[in-house]
C-alpha distance (Angstrom), angle and dihedral (degrees) to the residues before:
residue distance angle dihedral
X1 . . .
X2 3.78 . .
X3 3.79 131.7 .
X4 4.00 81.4 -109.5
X5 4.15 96.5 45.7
X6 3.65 91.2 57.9
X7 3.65 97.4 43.3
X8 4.02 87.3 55.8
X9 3.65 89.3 51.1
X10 3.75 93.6 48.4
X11 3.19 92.0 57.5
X12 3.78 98.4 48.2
X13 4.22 85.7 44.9
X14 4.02 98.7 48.0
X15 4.41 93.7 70.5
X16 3.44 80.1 68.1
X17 3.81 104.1 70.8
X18 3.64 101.3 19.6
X19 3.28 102.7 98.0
X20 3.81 95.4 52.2
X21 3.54 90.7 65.8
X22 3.96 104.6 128.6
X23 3.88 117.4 -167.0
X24 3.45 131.2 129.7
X25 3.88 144.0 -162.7
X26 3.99 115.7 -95.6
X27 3.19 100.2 163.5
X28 3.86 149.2 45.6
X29 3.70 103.6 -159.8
X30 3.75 100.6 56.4
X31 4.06 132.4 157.3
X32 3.93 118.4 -164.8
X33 3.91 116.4 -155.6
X34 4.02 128.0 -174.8
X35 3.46 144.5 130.1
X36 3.46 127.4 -111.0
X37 3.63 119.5 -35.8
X38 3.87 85.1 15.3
X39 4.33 90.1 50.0
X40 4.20 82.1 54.5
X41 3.52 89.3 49.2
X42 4.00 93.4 50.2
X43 3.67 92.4 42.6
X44 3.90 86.3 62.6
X45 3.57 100.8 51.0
X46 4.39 81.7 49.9
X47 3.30 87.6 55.9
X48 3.89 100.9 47.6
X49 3.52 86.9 43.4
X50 4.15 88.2 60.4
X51 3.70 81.6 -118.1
X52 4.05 97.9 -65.9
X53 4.35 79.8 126.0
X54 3.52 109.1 61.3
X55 4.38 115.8 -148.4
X56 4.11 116.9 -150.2
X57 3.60 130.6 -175.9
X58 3.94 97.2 -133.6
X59 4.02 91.4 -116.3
X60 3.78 78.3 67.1
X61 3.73 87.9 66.1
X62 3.54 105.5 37.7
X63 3.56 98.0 103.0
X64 3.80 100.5 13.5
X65 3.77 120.6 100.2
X66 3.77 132.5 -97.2
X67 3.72 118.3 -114.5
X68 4.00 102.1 -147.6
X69 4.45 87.2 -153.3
X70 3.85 91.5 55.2
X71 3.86 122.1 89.8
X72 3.87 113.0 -143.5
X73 3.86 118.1 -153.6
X74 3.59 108.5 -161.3
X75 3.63 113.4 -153.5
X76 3.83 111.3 -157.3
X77 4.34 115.7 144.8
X78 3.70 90.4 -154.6
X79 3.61 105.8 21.4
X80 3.54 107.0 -131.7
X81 3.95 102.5 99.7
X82 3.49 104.8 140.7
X83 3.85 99.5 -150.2
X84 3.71 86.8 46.8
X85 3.72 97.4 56.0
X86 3.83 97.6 45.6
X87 3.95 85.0 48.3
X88 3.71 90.1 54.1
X89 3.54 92.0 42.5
X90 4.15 93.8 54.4
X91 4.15 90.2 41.3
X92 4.09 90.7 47.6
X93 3.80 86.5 47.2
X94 3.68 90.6 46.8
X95 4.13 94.8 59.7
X96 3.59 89.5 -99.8
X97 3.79 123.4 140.1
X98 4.26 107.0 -117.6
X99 3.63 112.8 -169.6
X100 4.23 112.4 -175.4
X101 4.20 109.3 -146.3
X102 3.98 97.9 -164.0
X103 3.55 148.5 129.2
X104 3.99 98.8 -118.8
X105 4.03 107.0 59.0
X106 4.13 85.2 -176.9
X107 3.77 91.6 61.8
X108 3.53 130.6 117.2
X109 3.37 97.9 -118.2
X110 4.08 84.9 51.7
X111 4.12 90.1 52.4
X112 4.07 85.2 48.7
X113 3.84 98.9 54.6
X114 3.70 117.8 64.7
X115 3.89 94.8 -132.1
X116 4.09 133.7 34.9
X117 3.46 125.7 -144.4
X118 4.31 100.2 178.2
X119 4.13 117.3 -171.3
X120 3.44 118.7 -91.9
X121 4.05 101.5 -129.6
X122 2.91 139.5 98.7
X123 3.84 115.0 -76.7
X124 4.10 109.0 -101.9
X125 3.62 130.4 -159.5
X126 4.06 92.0 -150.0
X127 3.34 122.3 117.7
X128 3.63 95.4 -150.9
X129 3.72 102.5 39.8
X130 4.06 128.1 -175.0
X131 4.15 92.6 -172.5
X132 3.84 92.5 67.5
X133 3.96 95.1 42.3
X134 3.64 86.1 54.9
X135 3.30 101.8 37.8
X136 3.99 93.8 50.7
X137 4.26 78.9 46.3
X138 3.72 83.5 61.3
X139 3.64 103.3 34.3
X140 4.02 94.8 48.3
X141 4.27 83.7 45.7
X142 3.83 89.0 60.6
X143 3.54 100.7 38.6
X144 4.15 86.8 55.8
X145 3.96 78.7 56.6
X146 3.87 97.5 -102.9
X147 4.14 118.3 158.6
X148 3.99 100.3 -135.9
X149 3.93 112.5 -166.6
X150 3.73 116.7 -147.7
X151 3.09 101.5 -111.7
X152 4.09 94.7 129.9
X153 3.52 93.6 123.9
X154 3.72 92.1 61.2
X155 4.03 97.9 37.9
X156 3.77 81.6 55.0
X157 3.59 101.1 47.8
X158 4.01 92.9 45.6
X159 3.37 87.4 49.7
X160 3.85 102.3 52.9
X161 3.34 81.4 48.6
X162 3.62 101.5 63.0
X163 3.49 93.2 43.2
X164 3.62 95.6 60.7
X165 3.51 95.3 55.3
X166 3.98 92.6 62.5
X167 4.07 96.5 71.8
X168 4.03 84.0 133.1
X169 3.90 93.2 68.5
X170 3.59 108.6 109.0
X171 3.65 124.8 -147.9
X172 3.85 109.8 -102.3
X173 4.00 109.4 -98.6
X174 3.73 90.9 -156.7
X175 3.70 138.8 -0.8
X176 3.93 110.6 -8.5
X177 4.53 116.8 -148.4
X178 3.76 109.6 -162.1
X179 3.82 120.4 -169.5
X180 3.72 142.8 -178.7
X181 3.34 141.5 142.2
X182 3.57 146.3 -117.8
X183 4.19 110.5 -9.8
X184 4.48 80.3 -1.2
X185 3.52 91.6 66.4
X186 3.76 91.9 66.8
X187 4.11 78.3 44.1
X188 2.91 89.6 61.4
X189 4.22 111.6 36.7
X190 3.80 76.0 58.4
X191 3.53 97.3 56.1
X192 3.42 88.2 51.0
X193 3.52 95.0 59.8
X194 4.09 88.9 53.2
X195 3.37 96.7 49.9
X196 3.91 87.8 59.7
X197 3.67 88.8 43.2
X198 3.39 94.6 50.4
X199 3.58 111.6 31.3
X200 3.58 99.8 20.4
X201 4.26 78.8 -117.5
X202 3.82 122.4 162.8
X203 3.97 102.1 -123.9
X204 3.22 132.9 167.2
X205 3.59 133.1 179.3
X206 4.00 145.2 -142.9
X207 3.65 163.7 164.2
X208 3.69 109.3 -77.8
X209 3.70 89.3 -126.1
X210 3.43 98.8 29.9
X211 3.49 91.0 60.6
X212 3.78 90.5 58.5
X213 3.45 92.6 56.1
X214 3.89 96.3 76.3
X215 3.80 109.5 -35.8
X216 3.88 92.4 74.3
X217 3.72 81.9 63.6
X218 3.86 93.1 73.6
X219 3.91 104.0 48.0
X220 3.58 111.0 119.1
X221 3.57 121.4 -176.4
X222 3.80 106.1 -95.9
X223 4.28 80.4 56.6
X224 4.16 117.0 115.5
X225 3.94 118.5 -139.3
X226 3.38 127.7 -169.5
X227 4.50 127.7 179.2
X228 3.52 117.5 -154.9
X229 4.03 91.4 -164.0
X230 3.53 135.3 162.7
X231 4.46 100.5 -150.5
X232 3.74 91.8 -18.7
X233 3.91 93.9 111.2
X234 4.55 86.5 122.6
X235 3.74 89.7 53.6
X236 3.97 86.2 48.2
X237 3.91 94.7 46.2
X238 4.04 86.8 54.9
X239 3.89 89.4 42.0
X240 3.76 83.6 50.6
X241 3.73 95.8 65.2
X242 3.84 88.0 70.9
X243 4.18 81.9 98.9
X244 3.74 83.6 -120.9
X245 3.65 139.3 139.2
X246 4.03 96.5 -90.4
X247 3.53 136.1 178.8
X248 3.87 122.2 174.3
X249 4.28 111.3 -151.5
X250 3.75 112.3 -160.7
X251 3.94 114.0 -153.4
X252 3.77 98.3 165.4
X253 3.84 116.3 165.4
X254 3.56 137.2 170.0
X255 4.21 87.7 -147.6
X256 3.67 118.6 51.5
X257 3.56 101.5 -150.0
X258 4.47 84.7 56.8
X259 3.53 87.1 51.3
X260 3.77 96.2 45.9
X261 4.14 96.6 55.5
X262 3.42 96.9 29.1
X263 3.67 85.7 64.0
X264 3.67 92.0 45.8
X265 3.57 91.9 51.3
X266 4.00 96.5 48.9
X267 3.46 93.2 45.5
X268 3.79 91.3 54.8
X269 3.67 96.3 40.6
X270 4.31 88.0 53.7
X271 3.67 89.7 50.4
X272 4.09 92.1 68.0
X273 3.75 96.1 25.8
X274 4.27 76.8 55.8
X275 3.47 89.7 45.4
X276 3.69 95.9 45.4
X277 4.12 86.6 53.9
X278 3.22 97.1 53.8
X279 4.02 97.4 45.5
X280 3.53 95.9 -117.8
X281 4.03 123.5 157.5
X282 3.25 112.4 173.5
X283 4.16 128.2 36.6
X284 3.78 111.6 -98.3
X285 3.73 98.4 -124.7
X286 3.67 86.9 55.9
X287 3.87 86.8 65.9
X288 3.82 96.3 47.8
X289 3.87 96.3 81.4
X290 3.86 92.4 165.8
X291 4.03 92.4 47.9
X292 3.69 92.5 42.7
X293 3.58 95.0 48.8
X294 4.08 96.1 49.7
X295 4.31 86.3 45.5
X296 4.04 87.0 51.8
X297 3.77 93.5 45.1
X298 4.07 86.8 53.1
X299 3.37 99.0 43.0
X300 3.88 103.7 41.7
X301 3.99 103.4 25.9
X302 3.78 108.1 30.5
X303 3.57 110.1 115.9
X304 3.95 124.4 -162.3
């Protein structure tokens, strides 16, 4: 079974144990850290939380200081982050309570914390795996102290759904811009990090607005955007005159929480029905052994 294979059946599989996720808040004064998927899944729980949780990428914290009355959650799927676990080390030093959310409780970033919170799912040989992005989505939701129905089966449904009704987006030819606001610009800073996954595409992502304020400026015509909006189709039709490849994604919904998975759900969906387009087998950072190598020498030997 290809890289590809199991990521379709992981995503089929992880409705299935999402619901019996238990977590729940303990504290006001919490910090989520992670890399990556695990920064996008922070970043959501900030902004559920109306920002009262703050989300860092741990370079943010490499020279800031520890607050002792904050709890960090350190959200690391294998555990062996390097900046995480010399983060963790400083804030558990500090007086600080460290809490690690991931999948191996035996890690060293586990032994470094003084608590363990691991994922709920079932354990997954896939590199690239949707269950543990969603389940750290849900996981980091509760622990800001946000109810979550289960509703899963439905948020997944409605989003396959969508998805399969966008056969006419074209993969981006050159450099791809993906914005959204509010909870979509999380949507879409993940998406961004699929579409280099995937596709071995350069995408980057922004604030609608924010991208207007310079970023705009460097479009050129070969250039890819993409809105995730919720009633922002006018702002899209002037983005749209760019002469750019363009595609508009509506996600409006009257409950936040629907909008939020449904989202998740579509945009995980399009990746393989993208991937399944285009032929593809295997995911294209798997094939960059040199690339892959130098990005896993960073991220789990760098030392400060």
């Amino acid at each position: 079974m290809d890289s590809l294979e199991r990521l379709a059946f992981d995503y089929e599989n992880q409705i299935s144990y999402l619901g019996r996720i238990s977590a729940r808040k303990e504290s006001e004064n919490v910090i989520y850290i992670g890399s990556g998927d695990s920064y996008v899944a922070g970043l959501i729980a900030e902004y559920f939380s109306g920002h009262a949780c703050k989300c860092y990428s741990p370079s943010d914290l490499i020279r800031s200081r520890i607050r002792p009355d904050r709890t960090y959650y350190f959200i690391s799927v294998t555990g062996k982050t390097r900046a995480n676990i010399e983060i963790a080390k400083r804030a558990s030093k500090a007086g600080a309570k460290t809490v690690a959310i991931t999948l191996n409780p035996f890690s060293e970033l586990a032994q470094v914390c003084k608590e363990t919170i691991p994922l709920q799912i079932t354990s997954t040989d896939t590199i690239t795996s949707y269950s543990t992005f969603t389940a750290n989505v849900v996981t980091c939701l509760k622990l800001s102290g946000v109810t979550i129905p289960r509703k899963f089966e439905t948020w997944h449904r409605n989003g396959t759904m969508l998805a399969s009704d966008l056969e006419s987006v074209k993969l981006p030819r050159s450099v791809l811009h993906i914005l959204g606001n509010n909870i979509l610009y999380p949507i879409a800073v993940y998406a961004s990090l699929k579409m280099a996954e995937f596709f071995g595409v350069t995408a980057t992502a922004n604030k609608l607005e924010e991208f207007c304020h310079s970023p705009i400026f460097g479009v050129k015509p070969i250039h890819s955007i993409w809105i995730f909006g919720r009633d922002e189709e006018t702002i899209g039709k002037k983005i749209n005159r760019l002469n750019s490849q363009f595609h508009y994604f509506e996600f409006k919904n009257s409950k936040l929480l629907s909008q939020l998975f449904q989202s998740i759900f579509f945009l995980q969906s399009f990746m393989l029905l993208l991937s399944k387009k285009h032929n593809l087998k295997e995911l294209k950072y798997m094939q960059m052994k040199k690339v892959l190598k130098i990005s896993s020498d960073i991220i789990y030997k760098r030392t400060f």
